[in-house]
C-alpha positions, 0 to 999 in steps of 0.5 A: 674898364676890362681892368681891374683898378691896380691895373688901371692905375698902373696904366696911369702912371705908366703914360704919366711917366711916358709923356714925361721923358723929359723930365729924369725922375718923376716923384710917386706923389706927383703922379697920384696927385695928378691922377687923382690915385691913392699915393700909398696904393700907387706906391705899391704898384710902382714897386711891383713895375720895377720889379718887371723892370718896366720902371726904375725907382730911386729912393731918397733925395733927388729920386723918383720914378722914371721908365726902364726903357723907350716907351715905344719898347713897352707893351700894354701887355707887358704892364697888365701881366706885371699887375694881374700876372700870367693870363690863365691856363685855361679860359673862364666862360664870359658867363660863368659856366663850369665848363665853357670851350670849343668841345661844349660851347656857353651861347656866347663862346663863339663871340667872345672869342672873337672879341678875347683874340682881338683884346689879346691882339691889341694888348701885345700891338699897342705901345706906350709911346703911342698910348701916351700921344693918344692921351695928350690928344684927347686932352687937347680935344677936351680943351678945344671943346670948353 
C-alpha cells in the first residue's frame, strides 16, 4: 500500500463505520476485532479523526464512534491528510535524489508525475460512500468464489 499503517487503519474503520450507518454508535473494539487492528492503536487513531471531525466519539455508556457527516461528504483525502498531515511543500524524488524537480529531473520524474497527479486525483474524487460499496462488493465476490 502507498499508506502508512496508521493510515490504512484509519481507512479501515472509516469504511466500517460507512457500511454501518445504521447502527447510531459503533464501539472502538468492535471495530479493531472485526479488522483485526490493534484496539489501543486504533483508538488513537479515532481521537485524531474526531478531532478533524470526520467522526464523533461518545465516552461512557452506551457511546461509541459514529461518522461526523454523510460518508458520500468525506473525501479519502480528507482522512489520509487528518493521519499523515498536510501533503509536503515540496516534493521528494521517488528515488531518493537530493534535488529532483521540473529544472533537474531523476530518470523517473517525468513518470512519476503522472502517476502522484493521478493518486492526487483519486485521493480528493473518491468518497467513502463509494469506498464502503466497493467493499462490500468484493466481499460479496469473495464469497461467491468459496
Amino acid at each position: 500500500m502507498i499508506f502508512s499503517k496508521s493510515t490504512e487503519y484509519a481507512l479501515q474503520a472509516m469504511i466500517y463505520l460507512a457500511e454501518h450507518p445504521e447502527e447510531d454508535k459503533i464501539m472502538v473494539s468492535t471495530i479493531a476485532e472485526d479488522y483485526d487492528i490493534p484496539r489501543h492503536f486504533l483508538a488513537r487513531l479515532v481521537q485524531t479523526l474526531a478531532k478533524h471531525h470526520l467522526i464523533k466519539s461518545t465516552r461512557g455508556r452506551g457511546g461509541g464512534v459514529q461518522l461526523n457527516r454523510p460518508a458520500e461528504d468525506i473525501r479519502v483525502s480528507q482522512i489520509v491528510e487528518a493521519i499523515e498531515g498536510p501533503p509536503p511543500e515540496s516534493d521528494m524524488c521517488v528515488i531518493g535524489l537530493d534535488e529532483c524537480n521540473d529544472q533537474i529531473p531523476c530518470p523517473l520524474h517525468d513518470q512519476w508525475q503522472i502517476i502522484k497527479e493521478n493518486i492526487n486525483r483519486l485521493m480528493v474524487d473518491e468518497n467513502l460512500a463509494h469506498l464502503a460499496r466497493e467493499v462490500v462488493r468484493k466481499r460479496e465476490l469473495l464469497q461467491k468464489m468459496k
